[in-house]
mmCIF file as gemmi writes it, N, C-alpha and C atoms, coordinates in Angstrom:
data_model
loop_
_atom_site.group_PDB
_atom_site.id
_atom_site.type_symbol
_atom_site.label_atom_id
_atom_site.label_alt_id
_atom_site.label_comp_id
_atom_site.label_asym_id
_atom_site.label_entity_id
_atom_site.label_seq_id
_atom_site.pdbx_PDB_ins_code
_atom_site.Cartn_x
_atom_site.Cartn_y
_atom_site.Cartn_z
_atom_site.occupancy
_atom_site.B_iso_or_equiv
_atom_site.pdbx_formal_charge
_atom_site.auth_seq_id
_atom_site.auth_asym_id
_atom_site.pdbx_PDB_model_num
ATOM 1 N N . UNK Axp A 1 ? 18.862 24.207 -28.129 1 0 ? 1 A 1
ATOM 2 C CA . UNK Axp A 1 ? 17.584 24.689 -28.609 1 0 ? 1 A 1
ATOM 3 C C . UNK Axp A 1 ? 16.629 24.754 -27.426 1 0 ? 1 A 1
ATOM 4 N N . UNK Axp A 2 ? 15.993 25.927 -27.075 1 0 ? 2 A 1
ATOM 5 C CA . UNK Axp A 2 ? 15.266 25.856 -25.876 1 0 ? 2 A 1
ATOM 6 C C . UNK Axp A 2 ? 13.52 25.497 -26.322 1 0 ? 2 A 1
ATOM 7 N N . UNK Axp A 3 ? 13.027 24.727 -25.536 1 0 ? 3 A 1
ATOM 8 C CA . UNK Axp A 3 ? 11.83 24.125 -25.869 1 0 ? 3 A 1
ATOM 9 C C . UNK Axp A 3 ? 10.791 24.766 -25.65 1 0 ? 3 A 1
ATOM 10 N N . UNK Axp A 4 ? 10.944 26.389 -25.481 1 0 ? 4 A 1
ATOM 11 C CA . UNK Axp A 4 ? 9.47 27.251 -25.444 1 0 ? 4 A 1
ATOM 12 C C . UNK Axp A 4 ? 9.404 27.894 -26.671 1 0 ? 4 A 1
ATOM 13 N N . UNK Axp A 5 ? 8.123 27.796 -26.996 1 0 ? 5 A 1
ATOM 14 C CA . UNK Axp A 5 ? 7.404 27.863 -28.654 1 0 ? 5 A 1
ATOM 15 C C . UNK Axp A 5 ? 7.911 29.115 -28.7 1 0 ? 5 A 1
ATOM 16 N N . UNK Axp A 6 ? 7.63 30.216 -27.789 1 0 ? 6 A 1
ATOM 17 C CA . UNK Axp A 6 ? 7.699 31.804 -27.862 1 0 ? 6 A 1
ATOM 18 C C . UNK Axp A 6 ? 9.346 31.808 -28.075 1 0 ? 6 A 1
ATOM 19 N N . UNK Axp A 7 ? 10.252 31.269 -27.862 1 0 ? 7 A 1
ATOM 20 C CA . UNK Axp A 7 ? 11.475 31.907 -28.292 1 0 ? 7 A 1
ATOM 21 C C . UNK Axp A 7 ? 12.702 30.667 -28.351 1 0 ? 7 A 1
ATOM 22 N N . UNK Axp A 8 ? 12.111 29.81 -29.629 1 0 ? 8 A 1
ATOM 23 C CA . UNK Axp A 8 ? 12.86 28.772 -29.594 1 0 ? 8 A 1
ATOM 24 C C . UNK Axp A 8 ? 13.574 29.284 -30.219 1 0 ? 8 A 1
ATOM 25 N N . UNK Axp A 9 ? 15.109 28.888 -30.184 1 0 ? 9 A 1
ATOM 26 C CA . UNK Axp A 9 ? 16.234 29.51 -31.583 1 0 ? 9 A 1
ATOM 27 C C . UNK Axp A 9 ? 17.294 27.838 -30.941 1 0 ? 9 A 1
ATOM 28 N N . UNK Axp A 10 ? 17.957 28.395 -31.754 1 0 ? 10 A 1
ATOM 29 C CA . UNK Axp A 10 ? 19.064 27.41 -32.355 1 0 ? 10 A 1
ATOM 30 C C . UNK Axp A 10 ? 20.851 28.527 -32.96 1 0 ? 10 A 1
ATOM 31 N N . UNK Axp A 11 ? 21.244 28.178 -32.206 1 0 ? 11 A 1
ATOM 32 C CA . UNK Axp A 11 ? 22.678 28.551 -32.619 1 0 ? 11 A 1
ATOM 33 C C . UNK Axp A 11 ? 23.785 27.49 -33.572 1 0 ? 11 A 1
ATOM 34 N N . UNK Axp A 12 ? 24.406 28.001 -34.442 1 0 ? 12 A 1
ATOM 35 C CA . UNK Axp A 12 ? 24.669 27.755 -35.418 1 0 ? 12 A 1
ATOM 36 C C . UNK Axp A 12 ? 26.224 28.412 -36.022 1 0 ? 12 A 1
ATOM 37 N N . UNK Axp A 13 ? 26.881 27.423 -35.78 1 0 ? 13 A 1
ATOM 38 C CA . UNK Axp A 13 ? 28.943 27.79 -35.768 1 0 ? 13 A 1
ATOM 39 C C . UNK Axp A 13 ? 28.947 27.495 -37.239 1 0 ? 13 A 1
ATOM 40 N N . UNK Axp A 14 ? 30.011 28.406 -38.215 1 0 ? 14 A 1
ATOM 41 C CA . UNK Axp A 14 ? 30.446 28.077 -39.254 1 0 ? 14 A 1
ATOM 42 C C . UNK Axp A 14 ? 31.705 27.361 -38.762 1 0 ? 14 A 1
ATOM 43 N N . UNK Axp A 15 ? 31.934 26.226 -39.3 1 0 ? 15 A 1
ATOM 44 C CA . UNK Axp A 15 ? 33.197 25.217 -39.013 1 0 ? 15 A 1
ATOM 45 C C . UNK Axp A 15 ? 34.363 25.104 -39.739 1 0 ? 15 A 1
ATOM 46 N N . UNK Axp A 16 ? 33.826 25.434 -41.316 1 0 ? 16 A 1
ATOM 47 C CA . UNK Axp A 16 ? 34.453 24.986 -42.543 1 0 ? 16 A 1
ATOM 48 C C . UNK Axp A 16 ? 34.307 26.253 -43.41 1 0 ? 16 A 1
ATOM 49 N N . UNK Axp A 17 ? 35.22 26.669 -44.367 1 0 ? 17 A 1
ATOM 50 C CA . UNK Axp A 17 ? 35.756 27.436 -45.19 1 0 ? 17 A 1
ATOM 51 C C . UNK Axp A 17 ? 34.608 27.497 -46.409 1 0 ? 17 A 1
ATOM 52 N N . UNK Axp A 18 ? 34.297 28.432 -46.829 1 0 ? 18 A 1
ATOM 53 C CA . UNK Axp A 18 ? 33.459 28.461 -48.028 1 0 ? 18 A 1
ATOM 54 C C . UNK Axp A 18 ? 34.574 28.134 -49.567 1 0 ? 18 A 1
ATOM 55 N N . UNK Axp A 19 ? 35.543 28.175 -49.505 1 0 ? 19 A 1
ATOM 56 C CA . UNK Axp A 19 ? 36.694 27.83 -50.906 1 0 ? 19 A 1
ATOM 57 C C . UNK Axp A 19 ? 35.869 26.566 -51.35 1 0 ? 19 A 1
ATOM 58 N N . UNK Axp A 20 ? 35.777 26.33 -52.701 1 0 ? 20 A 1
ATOM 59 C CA . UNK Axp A 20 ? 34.905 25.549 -53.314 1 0 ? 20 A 1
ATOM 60 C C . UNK Axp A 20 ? 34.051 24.748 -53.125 1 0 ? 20 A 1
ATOM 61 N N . UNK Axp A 21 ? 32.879 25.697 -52.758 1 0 ? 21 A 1
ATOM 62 C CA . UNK Axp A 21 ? 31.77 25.463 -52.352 1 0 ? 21 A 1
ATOM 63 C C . UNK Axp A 21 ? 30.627 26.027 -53.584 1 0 ? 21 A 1
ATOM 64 N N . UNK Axp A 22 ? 29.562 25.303 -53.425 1 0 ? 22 A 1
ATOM 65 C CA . UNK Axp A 22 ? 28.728 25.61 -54.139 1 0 ? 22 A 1
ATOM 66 C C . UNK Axp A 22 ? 28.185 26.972 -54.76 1 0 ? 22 A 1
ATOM 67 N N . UNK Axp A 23 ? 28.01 27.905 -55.248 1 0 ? 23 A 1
ATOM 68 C CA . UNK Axp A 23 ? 27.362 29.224 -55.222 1 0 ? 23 A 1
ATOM 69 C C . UNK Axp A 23 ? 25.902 29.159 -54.433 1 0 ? 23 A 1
ATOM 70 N N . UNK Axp A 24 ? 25.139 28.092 -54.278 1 0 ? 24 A 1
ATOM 71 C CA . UNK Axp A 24 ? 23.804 28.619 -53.627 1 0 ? 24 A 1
ATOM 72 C C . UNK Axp A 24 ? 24.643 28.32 -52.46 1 0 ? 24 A 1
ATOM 73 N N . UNK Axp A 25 ? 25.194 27.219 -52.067 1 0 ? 25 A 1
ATOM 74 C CA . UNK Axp A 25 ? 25.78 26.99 -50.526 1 0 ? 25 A 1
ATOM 75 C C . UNK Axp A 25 ? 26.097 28.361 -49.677 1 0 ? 25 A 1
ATOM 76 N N . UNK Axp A 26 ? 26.499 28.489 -50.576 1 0 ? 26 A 1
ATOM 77 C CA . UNK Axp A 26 ? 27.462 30.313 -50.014 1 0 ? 26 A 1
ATOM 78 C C . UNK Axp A 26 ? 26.197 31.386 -49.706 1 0 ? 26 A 1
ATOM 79 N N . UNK Axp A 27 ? 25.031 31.047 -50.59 1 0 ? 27 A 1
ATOM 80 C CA . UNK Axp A 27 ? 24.008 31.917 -50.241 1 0 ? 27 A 1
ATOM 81 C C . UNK Axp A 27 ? 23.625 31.541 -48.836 1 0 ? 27 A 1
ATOM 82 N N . UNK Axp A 28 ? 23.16 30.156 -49.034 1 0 ? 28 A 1
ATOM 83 C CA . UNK Axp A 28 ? 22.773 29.826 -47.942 1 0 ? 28 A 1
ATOM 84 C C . UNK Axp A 28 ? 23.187 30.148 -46.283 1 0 ? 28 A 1
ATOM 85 N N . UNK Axp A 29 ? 24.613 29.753 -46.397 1 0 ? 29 A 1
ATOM 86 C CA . UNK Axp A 29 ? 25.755 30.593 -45.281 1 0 ? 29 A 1
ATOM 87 C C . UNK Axp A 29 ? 25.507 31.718 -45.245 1 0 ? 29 A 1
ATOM 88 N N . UNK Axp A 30 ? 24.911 32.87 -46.117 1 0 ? 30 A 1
ATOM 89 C CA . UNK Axp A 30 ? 25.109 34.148 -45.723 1 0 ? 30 A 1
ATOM 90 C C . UNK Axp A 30 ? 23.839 34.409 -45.448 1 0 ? 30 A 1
ATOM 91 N N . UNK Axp A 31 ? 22.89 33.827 -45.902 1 0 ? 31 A 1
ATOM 92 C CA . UNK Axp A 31 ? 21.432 33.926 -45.287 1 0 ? 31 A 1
ATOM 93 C C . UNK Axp A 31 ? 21.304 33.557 -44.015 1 0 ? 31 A 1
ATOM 94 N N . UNK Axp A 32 ? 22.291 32.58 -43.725 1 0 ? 32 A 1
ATOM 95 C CA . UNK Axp A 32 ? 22.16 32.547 -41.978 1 0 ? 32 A 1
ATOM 96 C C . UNK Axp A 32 ? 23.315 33.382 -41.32 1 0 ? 32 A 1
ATOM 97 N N . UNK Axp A 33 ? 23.477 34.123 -41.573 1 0 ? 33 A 1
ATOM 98 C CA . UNK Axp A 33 ? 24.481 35.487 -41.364 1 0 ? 33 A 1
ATOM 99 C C . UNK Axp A 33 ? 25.787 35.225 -40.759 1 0 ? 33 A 1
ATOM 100 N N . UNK Axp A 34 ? 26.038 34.144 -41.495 1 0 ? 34 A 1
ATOM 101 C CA . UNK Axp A 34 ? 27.612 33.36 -41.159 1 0 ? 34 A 1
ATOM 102 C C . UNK Axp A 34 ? 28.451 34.158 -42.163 1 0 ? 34 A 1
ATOM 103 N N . UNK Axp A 35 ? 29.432 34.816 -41.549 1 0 ? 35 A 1
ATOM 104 C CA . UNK Axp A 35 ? 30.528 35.03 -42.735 1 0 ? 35 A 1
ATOM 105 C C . UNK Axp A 35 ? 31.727 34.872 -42.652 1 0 ? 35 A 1
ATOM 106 N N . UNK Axp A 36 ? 32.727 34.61 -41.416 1 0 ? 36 A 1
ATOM 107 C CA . UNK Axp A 36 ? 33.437 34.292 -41.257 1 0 ? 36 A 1
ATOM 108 C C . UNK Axp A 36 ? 33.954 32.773 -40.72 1 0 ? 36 A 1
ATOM 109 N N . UNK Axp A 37 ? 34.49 32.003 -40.524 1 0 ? 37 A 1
ATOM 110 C CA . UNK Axp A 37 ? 35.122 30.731 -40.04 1 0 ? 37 A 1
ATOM 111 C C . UNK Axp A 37 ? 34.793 31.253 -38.549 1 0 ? 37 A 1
ATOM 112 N N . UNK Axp A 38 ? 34.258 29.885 -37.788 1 0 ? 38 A 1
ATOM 113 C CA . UNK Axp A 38 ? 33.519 29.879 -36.233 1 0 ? 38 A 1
ATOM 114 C C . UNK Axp A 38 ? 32.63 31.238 -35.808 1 0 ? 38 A 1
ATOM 115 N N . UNK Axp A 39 ? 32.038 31.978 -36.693 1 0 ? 39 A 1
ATOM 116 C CA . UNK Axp A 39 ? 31.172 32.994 -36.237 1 0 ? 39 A 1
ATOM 117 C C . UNK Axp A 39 ? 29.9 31.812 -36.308 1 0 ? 39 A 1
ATOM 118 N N . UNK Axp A 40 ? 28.94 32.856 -35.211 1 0 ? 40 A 1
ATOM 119 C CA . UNK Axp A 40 ? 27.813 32.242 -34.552 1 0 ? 40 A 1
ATOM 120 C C . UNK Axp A 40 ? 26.847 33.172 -34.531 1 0 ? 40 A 1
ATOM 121 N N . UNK Axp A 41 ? 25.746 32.448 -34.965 1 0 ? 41 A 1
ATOM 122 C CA . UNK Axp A 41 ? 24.389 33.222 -34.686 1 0 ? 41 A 1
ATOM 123 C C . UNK Axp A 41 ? 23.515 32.484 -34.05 1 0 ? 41 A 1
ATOM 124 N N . UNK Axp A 42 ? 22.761 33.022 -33.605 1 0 ? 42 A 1
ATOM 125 C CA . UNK Axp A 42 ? 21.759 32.854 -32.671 1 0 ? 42 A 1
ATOM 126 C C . UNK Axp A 42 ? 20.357 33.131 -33.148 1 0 ? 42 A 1
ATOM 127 N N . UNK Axp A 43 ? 19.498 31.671 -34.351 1 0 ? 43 A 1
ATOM 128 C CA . UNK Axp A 43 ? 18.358 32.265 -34.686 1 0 ? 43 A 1
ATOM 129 C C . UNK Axp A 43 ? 17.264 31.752 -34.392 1 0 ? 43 A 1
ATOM 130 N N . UNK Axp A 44 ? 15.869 32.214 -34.785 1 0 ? 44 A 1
ATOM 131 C CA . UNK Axp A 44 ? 14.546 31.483 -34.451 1 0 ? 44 A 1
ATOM 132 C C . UNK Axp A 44 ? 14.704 30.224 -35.178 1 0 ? 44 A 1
ATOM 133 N N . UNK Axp A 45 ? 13.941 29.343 -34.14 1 0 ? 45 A 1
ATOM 134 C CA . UNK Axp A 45 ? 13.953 27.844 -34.59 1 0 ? 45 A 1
ATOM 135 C C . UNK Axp A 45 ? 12.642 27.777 -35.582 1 0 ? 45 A 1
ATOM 136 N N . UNK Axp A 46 ? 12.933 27.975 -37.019 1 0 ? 46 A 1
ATOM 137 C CA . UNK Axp A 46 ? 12.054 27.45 -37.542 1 0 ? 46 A 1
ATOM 138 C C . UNK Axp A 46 ? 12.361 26.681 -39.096 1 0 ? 46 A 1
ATOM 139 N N . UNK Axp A 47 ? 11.334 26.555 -39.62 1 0 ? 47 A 1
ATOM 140 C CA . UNK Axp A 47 ? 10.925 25.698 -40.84 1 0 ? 47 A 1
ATOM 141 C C . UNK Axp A 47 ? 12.563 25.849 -42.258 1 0 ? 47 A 1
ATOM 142 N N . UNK Axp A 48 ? 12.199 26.896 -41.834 1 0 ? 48 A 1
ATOM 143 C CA . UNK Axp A 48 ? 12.836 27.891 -43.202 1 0 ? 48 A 1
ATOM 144 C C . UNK Axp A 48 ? 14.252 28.123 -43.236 1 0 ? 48 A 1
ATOM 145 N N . UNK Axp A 49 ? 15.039 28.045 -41.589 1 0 ? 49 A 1
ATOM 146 C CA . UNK Axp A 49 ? 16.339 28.455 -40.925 1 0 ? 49 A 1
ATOM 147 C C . UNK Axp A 49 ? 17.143 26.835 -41.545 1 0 ? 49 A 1
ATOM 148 N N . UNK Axp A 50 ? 16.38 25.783 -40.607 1 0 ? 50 A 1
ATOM 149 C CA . UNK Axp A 50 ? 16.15 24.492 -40.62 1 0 ? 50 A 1
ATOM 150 C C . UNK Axp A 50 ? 16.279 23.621 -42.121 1 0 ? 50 A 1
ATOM 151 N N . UNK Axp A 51 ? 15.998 24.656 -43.222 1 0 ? 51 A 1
ATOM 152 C CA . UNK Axp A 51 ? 15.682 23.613 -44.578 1 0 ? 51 A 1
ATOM 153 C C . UNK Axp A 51 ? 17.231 24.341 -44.752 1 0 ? 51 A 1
ATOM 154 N N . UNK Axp A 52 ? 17.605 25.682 -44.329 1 0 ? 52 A 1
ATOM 155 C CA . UNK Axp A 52 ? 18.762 26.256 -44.798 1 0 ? 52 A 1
ATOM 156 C C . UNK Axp A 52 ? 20.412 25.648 -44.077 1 0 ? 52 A 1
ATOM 157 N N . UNK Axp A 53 ? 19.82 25.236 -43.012 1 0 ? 53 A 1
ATOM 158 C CA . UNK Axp A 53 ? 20.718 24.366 -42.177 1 0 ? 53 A 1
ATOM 159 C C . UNK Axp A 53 ? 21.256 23.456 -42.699 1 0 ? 53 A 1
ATOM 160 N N . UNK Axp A 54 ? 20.233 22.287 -43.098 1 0 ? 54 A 1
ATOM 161 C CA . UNK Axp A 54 ? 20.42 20.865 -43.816 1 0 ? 54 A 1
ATOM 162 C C . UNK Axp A 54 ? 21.362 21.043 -44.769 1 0 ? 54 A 1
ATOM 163 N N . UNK Axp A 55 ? 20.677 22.191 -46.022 1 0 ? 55 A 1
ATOM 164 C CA . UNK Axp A 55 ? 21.525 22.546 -47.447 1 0 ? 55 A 1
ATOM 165 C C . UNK Axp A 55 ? 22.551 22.274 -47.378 1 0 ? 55 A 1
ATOM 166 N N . UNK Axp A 56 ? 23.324 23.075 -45.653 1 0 ? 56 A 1
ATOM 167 C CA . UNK Axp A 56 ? 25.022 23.643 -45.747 1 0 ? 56 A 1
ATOM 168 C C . UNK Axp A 56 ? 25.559 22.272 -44.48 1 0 ? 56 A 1
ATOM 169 N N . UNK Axp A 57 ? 24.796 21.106 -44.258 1 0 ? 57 A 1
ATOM 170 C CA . UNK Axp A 57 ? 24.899 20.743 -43.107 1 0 ? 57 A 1
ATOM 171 C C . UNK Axp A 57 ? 26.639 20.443 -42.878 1 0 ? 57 A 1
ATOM 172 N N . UNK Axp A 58 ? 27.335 19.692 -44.022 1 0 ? 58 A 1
ATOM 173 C CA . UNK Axp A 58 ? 28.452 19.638 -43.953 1 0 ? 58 A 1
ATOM 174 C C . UNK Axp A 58 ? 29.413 20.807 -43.826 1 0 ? 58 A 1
ATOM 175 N N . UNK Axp A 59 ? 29.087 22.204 -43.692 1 0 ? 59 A 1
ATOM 176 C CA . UNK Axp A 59 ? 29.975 23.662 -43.05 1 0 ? 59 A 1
ATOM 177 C C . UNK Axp A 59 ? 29.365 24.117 -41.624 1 0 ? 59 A 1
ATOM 178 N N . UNK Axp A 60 ? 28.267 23.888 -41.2 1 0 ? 60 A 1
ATOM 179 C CA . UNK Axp A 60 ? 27.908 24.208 -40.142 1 0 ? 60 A 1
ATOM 180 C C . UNK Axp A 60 ? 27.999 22.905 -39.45 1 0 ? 60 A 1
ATOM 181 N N . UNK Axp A 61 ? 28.035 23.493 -37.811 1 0 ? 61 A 1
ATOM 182 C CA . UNK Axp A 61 ? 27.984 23.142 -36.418 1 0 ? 61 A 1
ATOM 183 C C . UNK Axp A 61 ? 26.182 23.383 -35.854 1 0 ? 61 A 1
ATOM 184 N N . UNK Axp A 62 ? 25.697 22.684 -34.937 1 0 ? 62 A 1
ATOM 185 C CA . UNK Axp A 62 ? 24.257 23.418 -34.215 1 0 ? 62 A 1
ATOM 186 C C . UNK Axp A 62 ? 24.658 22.943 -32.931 1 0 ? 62 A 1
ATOM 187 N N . UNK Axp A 63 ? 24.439 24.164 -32.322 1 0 ? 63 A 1
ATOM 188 C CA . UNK Axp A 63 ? 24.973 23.906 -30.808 1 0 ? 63 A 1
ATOM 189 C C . UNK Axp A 63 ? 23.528 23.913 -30.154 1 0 ? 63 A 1
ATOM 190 N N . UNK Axp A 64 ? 23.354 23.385 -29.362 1 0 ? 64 A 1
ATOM 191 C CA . UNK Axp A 64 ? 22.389 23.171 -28.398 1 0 ? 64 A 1
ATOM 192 C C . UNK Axp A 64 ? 22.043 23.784 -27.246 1 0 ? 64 A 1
């Protein structure tokens, strides 16, 4: 996570399989535009990414 306000983001590995997983979980994963097993995005560090992070914390990775 880089520590300038103007373009903090946070990258974010899917680790784990969506197979019986929650239905919002799965939203959640696709709201952070994870759709496959180890795809990665690269998003703004904020409030909203962050509450969506926690939700799925046990399928995602946050790389630093």
């Amino acid at each position: 996570m880089a520590k300038n306000n103007d373009t903090a983001t946070v990258r974010v590995r899917l680790v784990k399989g969506l197979r019986g997983v929650q239905g919002r979980h799965r939203l959640s994963v696709k709201a952070l535009g994870l759709n496959k097993l180890n795809d990665v995005r690269e998003l703004k560090d904020s409030p909203q990414v962050r509450g969506l992070i926690n939700t799925v914390y046990y399928l995602v990775r946050v790389e630093e």
